[in-house]
N, C-alpha and C positions, 0 to 999 in steps of 0.2 A: 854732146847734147845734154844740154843742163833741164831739170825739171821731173817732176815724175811723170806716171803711166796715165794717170786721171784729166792731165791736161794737155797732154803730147795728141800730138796728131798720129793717126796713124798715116799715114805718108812719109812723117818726117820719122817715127821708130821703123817702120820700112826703109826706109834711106838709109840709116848708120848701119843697122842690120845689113843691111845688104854689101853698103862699101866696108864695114866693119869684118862682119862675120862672113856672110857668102864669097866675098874676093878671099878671104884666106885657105877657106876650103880647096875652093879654084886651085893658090898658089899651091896648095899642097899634091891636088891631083896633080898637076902638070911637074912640080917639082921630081915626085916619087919616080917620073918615069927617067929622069935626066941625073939623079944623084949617083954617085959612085960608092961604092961598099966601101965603110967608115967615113961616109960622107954623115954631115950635119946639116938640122934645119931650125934656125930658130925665127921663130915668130914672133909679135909682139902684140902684147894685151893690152893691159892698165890695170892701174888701182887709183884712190881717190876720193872714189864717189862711194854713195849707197843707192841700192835701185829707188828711194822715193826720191833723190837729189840729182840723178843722170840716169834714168832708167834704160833708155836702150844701149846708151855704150856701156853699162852695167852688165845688162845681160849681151852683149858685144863682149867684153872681155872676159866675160866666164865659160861662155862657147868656145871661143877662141883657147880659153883652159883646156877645155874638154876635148876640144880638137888634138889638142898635144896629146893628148893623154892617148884617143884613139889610134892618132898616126904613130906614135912611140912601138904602141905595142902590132900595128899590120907592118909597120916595114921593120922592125928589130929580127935580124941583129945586125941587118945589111946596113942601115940608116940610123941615127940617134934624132928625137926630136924634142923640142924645148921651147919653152915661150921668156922674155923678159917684160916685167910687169910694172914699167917706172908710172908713179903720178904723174901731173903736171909739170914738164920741164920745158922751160926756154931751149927753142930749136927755132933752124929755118922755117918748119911751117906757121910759126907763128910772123912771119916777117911783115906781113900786111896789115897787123893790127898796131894801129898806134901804136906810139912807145909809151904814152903817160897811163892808156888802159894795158900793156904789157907790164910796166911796173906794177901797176895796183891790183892785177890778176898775181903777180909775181907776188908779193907781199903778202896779199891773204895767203896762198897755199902756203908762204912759208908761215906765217903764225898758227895752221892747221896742223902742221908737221911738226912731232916731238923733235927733231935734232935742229930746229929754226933755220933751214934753209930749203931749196927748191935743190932740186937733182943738176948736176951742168952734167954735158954733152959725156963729157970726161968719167963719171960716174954711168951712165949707163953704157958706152963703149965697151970698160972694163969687164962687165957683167955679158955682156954680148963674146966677148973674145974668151973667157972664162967659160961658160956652156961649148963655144965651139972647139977648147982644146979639151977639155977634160973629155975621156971619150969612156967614164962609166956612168953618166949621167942621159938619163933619157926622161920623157914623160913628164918634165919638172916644167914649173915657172919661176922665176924668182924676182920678187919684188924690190924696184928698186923706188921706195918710197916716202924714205925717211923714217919710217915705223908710223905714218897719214893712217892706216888702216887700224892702228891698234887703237882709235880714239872712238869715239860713240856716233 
């Protein structure tokens, strides 16, 4: 959700809120009761934005932080829990948006991004399979965003 807090509906910061943040809470009650001791759960956030430029999935991915954080430390030591935090990458759920505004979404984020590219599927994968072996890591997210957040 692009825009800030001043001209957002509330309806629509209700919507990503809800499928953003409250469906993850969800996953986690129902996950906690079905994981096996040294089982894993990672979630997924974002980075990107600033709350005046995407406000609700802003505060959608910082919940979502805070979630890890809580579930980390109620189900430890039985469970590990983690979040990966990529920007904007080309994936299937973009499959329905033209390809020419695919590109030209794709092109700004990478001129946003200090390393001049977008994330591929392959880069947050690694990061995904990396939380799920390493089994001393809990409570973490880790940004897979090209260093997009270190800019102003």
């Amino acid at each position: 959700m692009g825009g800030g807090f001043l001209n957002a509906s509330m309806e629509a910061i209700r919507h990503v809120l809800e499928s953003k943040f409250f469906t993850n809470v969800k996953i986690g009650q129902l996950a906690a009761k079905k994981l096996r001791t040294g089982g894993s759960l990672v979630f997924t956030s974002g980075t990107g934005g600033r709350a005046q430029d995407a406000c609700a999935s802003y505060v959608g991915n910082l919940g979502i932080n805070a979630l890890v954080e809580g579930l980390a430390v109620e189900m430890a030591p039985r469970v590990r829990v983690n979040a990966v935090s990529p920007t904007w990458t080309v994936t299937p759920f973009w499959r329905e948006m033209p390809a020419e505004q695919l590109a030209a979404t794709q092109q700004r984020f990478a001129q946003a991004i200090p390393l001049g590219r977008t994330a591929s599927i392959d880069d947050l994968a690694q990061a995904y399979l990396f939380l799920l072996q390493n089994d001393f890591i809990t409570g973490q997210h880790i940004a897979i965003d090209g260093g997009i957040m270190l800019g102003s």
